[in-house]
N, C-alpha and C positions, 0 to 999 in steps of 0.2 A: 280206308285209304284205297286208291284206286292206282293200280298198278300195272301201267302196259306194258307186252312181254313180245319180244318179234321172234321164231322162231329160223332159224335160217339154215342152208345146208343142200349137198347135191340129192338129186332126185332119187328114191330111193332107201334111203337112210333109214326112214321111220318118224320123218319128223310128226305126220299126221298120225300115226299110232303111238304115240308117245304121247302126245296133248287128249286125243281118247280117252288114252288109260287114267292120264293125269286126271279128265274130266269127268267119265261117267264110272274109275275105279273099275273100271275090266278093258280085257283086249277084244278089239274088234275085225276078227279076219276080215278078210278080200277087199282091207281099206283099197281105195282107188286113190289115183293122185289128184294131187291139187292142184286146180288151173289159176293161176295167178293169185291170190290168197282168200285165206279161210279166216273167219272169226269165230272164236271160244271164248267163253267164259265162268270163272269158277271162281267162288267166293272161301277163303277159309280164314279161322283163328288162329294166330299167332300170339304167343301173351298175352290174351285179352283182346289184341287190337284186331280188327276184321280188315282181313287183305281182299280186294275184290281184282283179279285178276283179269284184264283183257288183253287175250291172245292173238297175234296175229301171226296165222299159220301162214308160210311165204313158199311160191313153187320153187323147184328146184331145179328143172328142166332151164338149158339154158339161154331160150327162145323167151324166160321170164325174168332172168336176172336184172335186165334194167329195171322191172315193175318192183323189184322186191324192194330196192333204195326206196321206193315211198314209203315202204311199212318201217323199215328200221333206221332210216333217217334222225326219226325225233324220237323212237324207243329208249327209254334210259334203262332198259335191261334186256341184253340181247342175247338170245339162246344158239349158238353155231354146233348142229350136231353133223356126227359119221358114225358111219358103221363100222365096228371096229373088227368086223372080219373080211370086209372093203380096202385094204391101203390107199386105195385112190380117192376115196371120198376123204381122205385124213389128208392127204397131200390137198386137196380143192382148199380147206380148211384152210390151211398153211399158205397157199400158194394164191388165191384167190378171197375167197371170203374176210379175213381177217383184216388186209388190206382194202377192202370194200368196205366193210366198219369206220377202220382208219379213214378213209378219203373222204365216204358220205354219210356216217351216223354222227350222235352226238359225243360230240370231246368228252364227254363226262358219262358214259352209259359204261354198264358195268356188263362184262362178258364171260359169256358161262361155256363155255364148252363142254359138249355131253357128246360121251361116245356112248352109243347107243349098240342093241343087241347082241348084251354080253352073255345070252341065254344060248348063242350060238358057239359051237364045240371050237371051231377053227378060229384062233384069232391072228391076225396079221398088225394089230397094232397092240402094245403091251402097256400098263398101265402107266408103267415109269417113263415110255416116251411121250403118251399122250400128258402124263403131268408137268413134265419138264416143259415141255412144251410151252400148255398154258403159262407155266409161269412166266416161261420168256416175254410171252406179252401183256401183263400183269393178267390174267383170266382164269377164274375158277374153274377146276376141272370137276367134272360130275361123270360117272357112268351107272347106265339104266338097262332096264330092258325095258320096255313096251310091251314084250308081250308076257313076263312075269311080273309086271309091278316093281322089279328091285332099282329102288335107287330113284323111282320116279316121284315121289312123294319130299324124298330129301330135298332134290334140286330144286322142288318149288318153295319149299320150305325155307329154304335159304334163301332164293330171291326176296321171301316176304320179309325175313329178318332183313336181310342188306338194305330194303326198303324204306324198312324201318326205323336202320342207323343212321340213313340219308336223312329220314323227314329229321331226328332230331337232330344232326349235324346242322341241316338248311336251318332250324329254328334256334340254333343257339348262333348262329350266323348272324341273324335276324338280328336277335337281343343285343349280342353284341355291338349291331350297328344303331342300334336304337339306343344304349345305354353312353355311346358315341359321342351320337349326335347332340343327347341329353347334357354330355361334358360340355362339350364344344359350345354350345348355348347358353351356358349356364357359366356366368359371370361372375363379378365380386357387387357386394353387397346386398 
């Protein structure tokens, strides 16, 4: 199953060391930023089924923000990370992105908010506000670091599962309009 993932978030954050870690399983000092976006890709098992992941790493700079609406427009699972010893990249979150989602992605994409480098001493955003949060706008909360692996491996993991609850939701959707139709056509005698 083939799974695309838009990453989003102000510049900075770690969105591009975070999809790294996620992809080649270690941190990659003196990542540079990403100029309008990047693609990854990473394949894994989830019960049996094989998740094939296409990432689209999106800039954060905001000379890129209209470019990124193309990557997450038609994403049906959108990743909005901060840093969570940043307050202002959690307020961009809140204030900007979320509502970006809302106006140009899809009505049905599923949103993952990840506060990112919890590896760092100082925090300015604490867990229970970033969760409240998500919840306010139905969004799973995830936090990672990038650059210890903690937490990065779940988030994606999760997306493979919810992925997964989708396809069999859409295919009992299906049946059901097939077994429908089947009524509906299906007459006396």
């Amino acid at each position: 199953m083939d799974v695309k993932v838009a990453v989003i978030g102000e510049t900075g954050v770690g969105k591009t060391s975070l999809l790294q870690s996620f992809v080649t399983g270690k941190f990659a000092f003196g990542t540079i930023s990403t100029s309008s976006a990047a693609f990854m890709r990473k394949t894994i098992e989830i019960n049996g089924q094989i998740i094939k992941f296409q990432i689209w790493d999106t800039a954060g700079q905001e000379r890129f923000r209209a470019m990124s609406a193309m990557y997450y427009r038609s994403a049906p699972f959108i990743i909005a990370v901060f840093d969570v010893a940043k307050k202002q990249t959690f307020v961009e979150i809140q204030n900007y992105w979320i509502n970006e989602i809302k106006q140009h992605g899809d009505k049905n994409a599923a949103v993952f908010i990840c506060g990112n480098k919890i590896d760092q001493p100082q925090r300015e955003i604490t867990t229970e506000e970033a969760t409240s949060y998500a919840q306010s706008v139905n969004a799973h909360y995830f936090e990672c670091s990038a650059k210890t692996l903690a937490g990065v491996p779940q988030l994606f993991k999760e997306i493979g599962a919810v992925s997964l609850k989708s396809e069999v939701k859409s295919g009992e959707k299906a049946l059901l309009k097939v077994k429908e139709v089947h009524v509906k056509q299906g007459g006396c005698c």
